[in-house]
C-alpha positions, -999 to +999 in steps of 0.1 A: -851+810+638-879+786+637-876+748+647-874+738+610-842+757+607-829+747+639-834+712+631-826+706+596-789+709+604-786+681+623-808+659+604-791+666+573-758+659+590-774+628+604-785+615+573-753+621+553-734+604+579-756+574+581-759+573+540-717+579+537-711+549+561-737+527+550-721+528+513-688+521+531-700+490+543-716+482+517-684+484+492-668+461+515-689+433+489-703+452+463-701+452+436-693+423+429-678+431+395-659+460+379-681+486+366-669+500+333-675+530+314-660+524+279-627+509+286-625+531+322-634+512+353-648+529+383-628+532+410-636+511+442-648+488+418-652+461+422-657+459+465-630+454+485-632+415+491-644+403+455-608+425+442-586+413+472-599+377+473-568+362+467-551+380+489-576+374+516-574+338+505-537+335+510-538+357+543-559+333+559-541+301+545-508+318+564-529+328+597-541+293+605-516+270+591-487+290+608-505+303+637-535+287+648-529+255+638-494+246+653-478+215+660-480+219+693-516+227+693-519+196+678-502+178+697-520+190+730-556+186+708-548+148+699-532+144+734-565+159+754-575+133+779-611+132+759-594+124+726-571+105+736-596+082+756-614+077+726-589+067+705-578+043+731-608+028+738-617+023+704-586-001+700-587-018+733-626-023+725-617-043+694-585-062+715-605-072+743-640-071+730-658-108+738-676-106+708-663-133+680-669-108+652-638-090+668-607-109+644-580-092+633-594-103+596-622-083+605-608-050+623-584-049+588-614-054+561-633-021+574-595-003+561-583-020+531-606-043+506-601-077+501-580-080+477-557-059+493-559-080+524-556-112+506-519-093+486-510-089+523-516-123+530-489-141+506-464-112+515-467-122+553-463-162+542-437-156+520-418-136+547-425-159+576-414-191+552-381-172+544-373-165+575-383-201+588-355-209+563-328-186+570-333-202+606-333-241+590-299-229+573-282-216+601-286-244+621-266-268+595-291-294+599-266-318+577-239-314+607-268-327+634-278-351+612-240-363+616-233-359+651-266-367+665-269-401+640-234-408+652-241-408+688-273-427+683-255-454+664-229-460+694-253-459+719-278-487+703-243-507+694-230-501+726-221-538+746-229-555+712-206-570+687-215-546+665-194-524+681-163-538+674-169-529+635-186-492+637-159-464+643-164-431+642-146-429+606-175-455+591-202-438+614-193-402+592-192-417+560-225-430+567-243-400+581-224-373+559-241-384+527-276-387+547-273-353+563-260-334+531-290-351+513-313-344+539-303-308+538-305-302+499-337-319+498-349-295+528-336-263+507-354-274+477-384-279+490-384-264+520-408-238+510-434-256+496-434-280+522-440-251+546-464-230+532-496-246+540-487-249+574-480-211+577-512-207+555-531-224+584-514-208+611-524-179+596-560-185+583-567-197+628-550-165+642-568-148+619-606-158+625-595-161+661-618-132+687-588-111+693-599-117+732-585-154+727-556-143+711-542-121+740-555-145+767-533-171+746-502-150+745-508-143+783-516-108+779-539-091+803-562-057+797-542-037+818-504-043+805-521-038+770-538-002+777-505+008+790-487-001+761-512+010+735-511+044+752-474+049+748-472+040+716-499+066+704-484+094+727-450+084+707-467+086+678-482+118+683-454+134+697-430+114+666-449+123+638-480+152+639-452+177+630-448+156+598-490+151+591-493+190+595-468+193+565-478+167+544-514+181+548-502+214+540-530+235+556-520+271+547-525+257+508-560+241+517-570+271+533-563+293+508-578+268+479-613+265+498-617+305+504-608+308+469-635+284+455-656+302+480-680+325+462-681+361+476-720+361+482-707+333+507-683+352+521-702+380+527-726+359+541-702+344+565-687+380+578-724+394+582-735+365+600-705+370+624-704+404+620-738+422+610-746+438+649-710+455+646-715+463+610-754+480+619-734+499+648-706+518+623-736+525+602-761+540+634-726+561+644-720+578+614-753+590+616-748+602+649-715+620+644-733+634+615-760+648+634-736+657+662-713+681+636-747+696+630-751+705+664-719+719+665-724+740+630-755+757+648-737+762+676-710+784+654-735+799+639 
């Protein structure tokens, strides 16, 4: 039997198996469309991830929102000391920053334009004036008015003649009137009497380096880092459960592989993949070459 013989065989084994499994792979993409003879399309056509796209699509949505992308992995992601540092500093920069540019007015126009800001404005005067207000009602201003006027009154008259004709009946009829006045008036205009001095207050804390502002309210670096770290480990732990679902990752997932086209896709698998992909294609001409080894070997 001469070498020719001996080898072909193999070779031929080897080359089927190589050429069978390279076509596998190959369908795995292409092509890319279905392939029609008259109205009969070709099976395997078209490749296996342009025809199960969507389900591909909807698979990975599934895998990652429900598996890799858990609350509590996001949880312990946003809570890493490195993230959580940054976060941190990035607002205690701003509090305690010396640098005048630092105002609250400032820190809230890189978030919300100005005519937001300035709506926000009149809703905080509005609400600080009403509840200056409430508080000017409850304390029944007319009744001080009484009491108080009353008790001045005796004490200027006191040791004077005049006290012999101011009694505590005249004194109320006096100071009633006054402090019921005094009260409607403050009702009616109240408001407007008040609102350019909140306006003000407002417009200083507002241009006011946010440094100033906590060294005013007696509040030191330390105390504040504490508190601005519990309140964003609250908020994490409060509400990432409820940013997951309003963000609805499975569904964003699922849309952007969708959109995806499949030259992409296949791009993206071979550029993870190619080395294992090269290997199936390299064994199946081994085995093939192997079985006609073993053919001879029959033979």
């Amino acid at each position: 039997m001469s070498m020719i013989s001996v080898l072909s065989g193999p070779v031929i084994g080897s080359i089927i198996g190589y050429g069978t499994n390279y076509i596998a792979v190959k369908m795995l993409f292409r092509p890319l469309k279905p392939v029609k003879l008259g109205s009969y399309t070709l099976p395997f056509t078209p490749g296996i991830f342009p025809k199960r796209k969507e389900q591909l699509a909807k698979a990975l949505g599934s895998a990652v929102g429900n598996n890799l992308l858990t609350t509590e992995d996001m949880e312990n992601m946003f809570l890493s000391e490195e993230m959580k540092a940054k976060v941190l500093d990035e607002i205690n920069g701003s509090l305690f920053s010396g640098d005048d540019s630092h105002t609250i007015k400032n820190i809230l126009a890189q978030y919300v334009s100005q005519e937001k800001y300035e709506g926000l404005k009149v809703k905080l005067e509005d609400i600080i004036c009403e509840k200056v207000m409430d508080g000017f009602t409850k304390i029944d201003i007319g009744t001080i008015i009484v009491n108080e006027g009353g008790r001045a009154i005796k004490e200027k008259t006191k040791g004077t003649m005049m006290a012999m004709f101011i009694n505590d009946d005249l004194i109320n009829s006096m100071a009633q009137p006054i402090g019921q006045q005094v009260e409607d008036y403050a009702r009616e205009n109240g408001p407007e009497l008040i609102k350019p001095i909140v306006r003000e207050g407002i417009a200083n804390v507002e241009n006011e380096p946010n440094k100033n502002l906590m060294d005013k309210a007696g509040l030191d670096e330390g105390y504040i880092k504490g508190i601005t770290e519990k309140i964003y480990a609250e908020f994490v732990h409060n509400k990432i459960g409820e940013m997951i679902k309003s963000f609805d990752i499975p569904a964003i997932v699922e849309k952007k592989v969708n959109d995806m086209d499949v030259l992409e896709i296949e791009k993206l698998v071979l550029s993870v993949m190619k080395n294992e992909l090269n290997a199936v294609v390299n064994l199946g001409a081994v085995i093939g070459f192997v079985i006609g080894l073993l053919n001879l070997a029959v033979k």
